[in-house]
N, C-alpha and C positions, 0 to 999 in steps of 0.2 A: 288834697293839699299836703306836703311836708313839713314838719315838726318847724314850729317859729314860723309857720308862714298863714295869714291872715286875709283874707280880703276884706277892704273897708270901703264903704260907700253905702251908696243909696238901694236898699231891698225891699222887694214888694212878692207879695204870695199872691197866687190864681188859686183858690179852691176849686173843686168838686163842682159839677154841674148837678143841677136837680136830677137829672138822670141817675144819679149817682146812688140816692134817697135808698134806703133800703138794702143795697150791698153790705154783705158781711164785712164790719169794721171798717164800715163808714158809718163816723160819729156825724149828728146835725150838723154840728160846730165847723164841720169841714167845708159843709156845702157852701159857695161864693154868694152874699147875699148884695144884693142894690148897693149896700153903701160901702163895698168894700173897696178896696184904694184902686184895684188893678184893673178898673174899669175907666179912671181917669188918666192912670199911668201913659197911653198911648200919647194921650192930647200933651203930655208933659215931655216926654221924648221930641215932639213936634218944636218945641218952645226955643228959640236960640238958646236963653237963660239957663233951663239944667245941660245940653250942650258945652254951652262956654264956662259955665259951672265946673263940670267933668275934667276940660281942657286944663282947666286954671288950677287945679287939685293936682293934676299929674302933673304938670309944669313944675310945679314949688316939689314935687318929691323927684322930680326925675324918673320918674317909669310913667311907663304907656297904658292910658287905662284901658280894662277890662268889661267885655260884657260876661255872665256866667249865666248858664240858663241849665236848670237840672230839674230834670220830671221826675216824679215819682208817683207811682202806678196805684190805684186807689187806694189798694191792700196796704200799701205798703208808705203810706203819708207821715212825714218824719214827728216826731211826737213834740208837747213841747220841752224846754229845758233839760233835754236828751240829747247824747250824740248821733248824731244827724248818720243815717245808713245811707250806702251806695245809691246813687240813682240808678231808674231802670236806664237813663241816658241822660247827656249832659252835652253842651257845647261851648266852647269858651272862645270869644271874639276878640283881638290887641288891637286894638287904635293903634296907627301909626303916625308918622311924626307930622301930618297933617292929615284935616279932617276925613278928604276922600279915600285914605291909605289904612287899609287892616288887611291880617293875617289872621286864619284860624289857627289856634294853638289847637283846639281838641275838635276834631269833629265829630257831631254827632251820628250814633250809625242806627238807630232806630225811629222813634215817635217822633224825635228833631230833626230827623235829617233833611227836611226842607230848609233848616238854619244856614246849613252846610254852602248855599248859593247867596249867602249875605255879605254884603260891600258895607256895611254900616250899621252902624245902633240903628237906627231911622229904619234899614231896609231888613234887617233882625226882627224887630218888631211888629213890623208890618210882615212879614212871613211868619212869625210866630200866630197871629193872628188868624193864619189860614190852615192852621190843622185845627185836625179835629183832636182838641185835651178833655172830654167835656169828662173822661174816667180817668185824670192824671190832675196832680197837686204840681205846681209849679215854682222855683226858688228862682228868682231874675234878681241880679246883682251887676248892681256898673257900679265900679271904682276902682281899686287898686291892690293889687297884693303888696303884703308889709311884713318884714320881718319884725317880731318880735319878742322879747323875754330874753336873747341873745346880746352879748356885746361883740358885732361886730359891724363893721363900717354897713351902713346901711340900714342899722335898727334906728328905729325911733321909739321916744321914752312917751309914757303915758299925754303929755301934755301935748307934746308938739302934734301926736295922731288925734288929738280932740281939736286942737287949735285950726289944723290945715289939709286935715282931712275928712272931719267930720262936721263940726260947724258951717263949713260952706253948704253943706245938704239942707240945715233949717228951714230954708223958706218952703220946703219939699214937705218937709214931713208933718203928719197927719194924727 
């Protein structure tokens, strides 16, 4: 990301598989247990609602939403309330100006790169689903990049990014 620029929306983490148990500097904490959100997250992509949710966020700001999807390799799982390191790979999907329309901004060229043949959040998803992460930490982000801390046309001030870009995600979050 570049200095003033943020993405905002809706984030869910994939921990560690049980496989994982016992690896140098894999803490418990890591490991993905039953109740952890990103086991429902699929069924919630499925939903018209977070969809038309997404649609209606980028709408009021003018930019095209984003999918972000950044793995990181067991060793190297981002800590909390630290700056976040490189991922081992990343993929980043643009919504176009209608549903069926995206470009990949980044493709991915390792553990993702079955991402790489994705036409949609929906079909992202569902390809993310088919590798194997069970020794990779996962950052999934739909929403929108945002400049901010800058005065220039196109920032937004603390409120209106809570008001119309963050508030619609409520019913989402856990």
């Amino acid at each position: 990301m570049s200095e003033g620029l943020m993405h905002v929306g809706y984030h869910v983490e994939k921990g560690l598989h049980t496989d994982a148990t016992g690896l140098p500097e894999v803490h418990s904490s890591l490991i993905m247990q039953q109740d952890w959100h990103w086991l429902a997250f699929q069924d919630e992509v499925e939903s018209d609602g977070f969809l038309d949710t997404l649609w209606a966020i980028g709408d009021v700001a003018n930019i095209r939403p984003r999918l972000l999807v950044h793995a990181h390799d067991f060793n190297k799982v981002p800590k909390e309330d630290q700056p976040r390191s490189a991922p081992s790979d990343a993929f980043v999907l643009v919504l176009g100006s209608t549903h069926d329309r995206t470009n990949v901004l980044q493709a991915a060229v390792s553990t993702l790169a079955q991402l790489n043949a994705s036409k949609s959040i929906r079909s992202a998803i569902e390809n993310l689903s088919q590798i194997d992460l069970r020794f990779h930490w996962i950052d999934l982000i739909v929403g929108l990049p945002f400049r901010y801390g800058i005065s220039s046309p196109g920032s937004w001030n603390a409120h209106k990014l809570w008001q119309d870009a963050l508030f619609p995600w409520l019913p989402w979050i856990r």
